[in-house]
C-alpha positions as CSV (number, residue, x, y, z in Angstrom):
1,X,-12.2,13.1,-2.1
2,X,-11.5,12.2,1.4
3,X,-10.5,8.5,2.1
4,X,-13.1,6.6,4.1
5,X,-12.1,5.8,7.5
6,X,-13.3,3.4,10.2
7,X,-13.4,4.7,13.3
8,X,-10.0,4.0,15.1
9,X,-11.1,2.4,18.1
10,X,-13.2,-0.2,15.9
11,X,-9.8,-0.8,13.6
12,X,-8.1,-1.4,17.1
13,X,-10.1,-4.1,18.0
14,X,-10.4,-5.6,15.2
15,X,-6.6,-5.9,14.7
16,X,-6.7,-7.2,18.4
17,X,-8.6,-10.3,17.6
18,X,-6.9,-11.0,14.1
19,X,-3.4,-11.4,15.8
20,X,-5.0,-13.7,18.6
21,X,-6.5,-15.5,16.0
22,X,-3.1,-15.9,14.7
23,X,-1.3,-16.9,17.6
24,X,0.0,-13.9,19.1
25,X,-0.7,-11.4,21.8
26,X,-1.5,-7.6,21.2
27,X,-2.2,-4.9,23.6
28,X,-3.7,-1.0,23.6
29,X,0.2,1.1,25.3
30,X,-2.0,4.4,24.8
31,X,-5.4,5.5,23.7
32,X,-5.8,8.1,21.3
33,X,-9.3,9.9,20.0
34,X,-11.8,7.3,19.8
35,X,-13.4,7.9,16.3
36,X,-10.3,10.3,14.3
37,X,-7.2,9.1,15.8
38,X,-3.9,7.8,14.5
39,X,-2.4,4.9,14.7
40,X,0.7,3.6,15.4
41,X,2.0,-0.1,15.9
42,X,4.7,-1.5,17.4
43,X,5.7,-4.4,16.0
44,X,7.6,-6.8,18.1
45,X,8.4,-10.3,17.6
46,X,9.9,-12.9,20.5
47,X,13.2,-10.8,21.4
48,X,13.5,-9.1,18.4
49,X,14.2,-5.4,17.9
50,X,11.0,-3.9,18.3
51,X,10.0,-1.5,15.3
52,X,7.1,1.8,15.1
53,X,4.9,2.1,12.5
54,X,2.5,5.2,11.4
55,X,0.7,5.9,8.3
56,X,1.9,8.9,6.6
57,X,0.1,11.2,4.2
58,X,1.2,10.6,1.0
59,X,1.4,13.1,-2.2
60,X,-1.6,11.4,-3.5
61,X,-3.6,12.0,-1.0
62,X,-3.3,8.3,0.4
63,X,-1.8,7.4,3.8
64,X,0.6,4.7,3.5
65,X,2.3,2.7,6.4
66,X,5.9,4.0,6.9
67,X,8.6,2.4,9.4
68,X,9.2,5.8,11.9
69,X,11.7,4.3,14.5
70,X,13.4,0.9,14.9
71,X,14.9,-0.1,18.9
72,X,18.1,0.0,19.2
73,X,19.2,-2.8,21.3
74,X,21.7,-1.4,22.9
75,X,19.5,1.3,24.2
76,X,16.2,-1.1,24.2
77,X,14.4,2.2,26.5
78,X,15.0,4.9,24.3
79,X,12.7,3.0,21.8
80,X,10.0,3.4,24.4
81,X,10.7,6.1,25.6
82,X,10.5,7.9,22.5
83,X,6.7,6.1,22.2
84,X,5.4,7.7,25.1
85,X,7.0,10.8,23.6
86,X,5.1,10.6,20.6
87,X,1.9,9.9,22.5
88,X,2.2,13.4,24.8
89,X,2.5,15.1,21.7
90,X,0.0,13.9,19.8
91,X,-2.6,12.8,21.9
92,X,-5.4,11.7,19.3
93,X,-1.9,8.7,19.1
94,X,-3.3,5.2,19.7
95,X,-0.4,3.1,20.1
96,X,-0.6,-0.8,19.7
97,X,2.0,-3.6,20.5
98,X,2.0,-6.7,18.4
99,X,4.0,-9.6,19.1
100,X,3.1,-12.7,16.1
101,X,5.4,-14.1,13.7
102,X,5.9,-12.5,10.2
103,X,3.6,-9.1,12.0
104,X,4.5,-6.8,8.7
105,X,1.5,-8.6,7.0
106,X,-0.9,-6.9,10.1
107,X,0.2,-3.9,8.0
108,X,0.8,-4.7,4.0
């Protein structure tokens, strides 16, 4: 059985407005396919190390959210560089920054 999906762009916006509503700021880095894309977020808070985000297929047949990179902050670009990376390569990639307090619960 296939898990039911929203289309991504609608999940985009809609994570948009719950972090403004919260207090914080969010903002589209890359646009992947509108309907069937990925997702990956970038969670950084106030001068923190930013960290990535992407579900990953699980065993079950579920797609659970997974931590794929975490900035080093001694080499804050690589982080980024390494995003737009992952973007060329998969191009369905949406890619959203978050920037809230306590952002893992955007996520849980």
């Amino acid at each position: 059985m296939a898990d039911a999906r929203i289309p991504t762009h609608l999940e985009v916006g809609g994570l948009i407005r719950v972090v403004q509503a919260a207090g914080g700021f969010a903002t589209v880095i890359a646009k992947g396919e509108r309907d069937a894309g990925t997702l990956m977020l970038v969670l950084s808070e106030r001068g923190a190390p930013a960290r990535a985000f992407e579900r990953m297929p699980q065993a079950d047949g579920t797609r659970r959210w997974s931590l794929s990179r975490s900035q080093d902050m001694d080499e804050p670009r690589d982080f980024w560089e390494w995003c737009d990376r992952r973007h060329q390569q998969d191009g369905d990639l949406w890619v959203l920054e978050i920037d809230v307090a306590n952002a893992e619960r955007f996520i849980a």
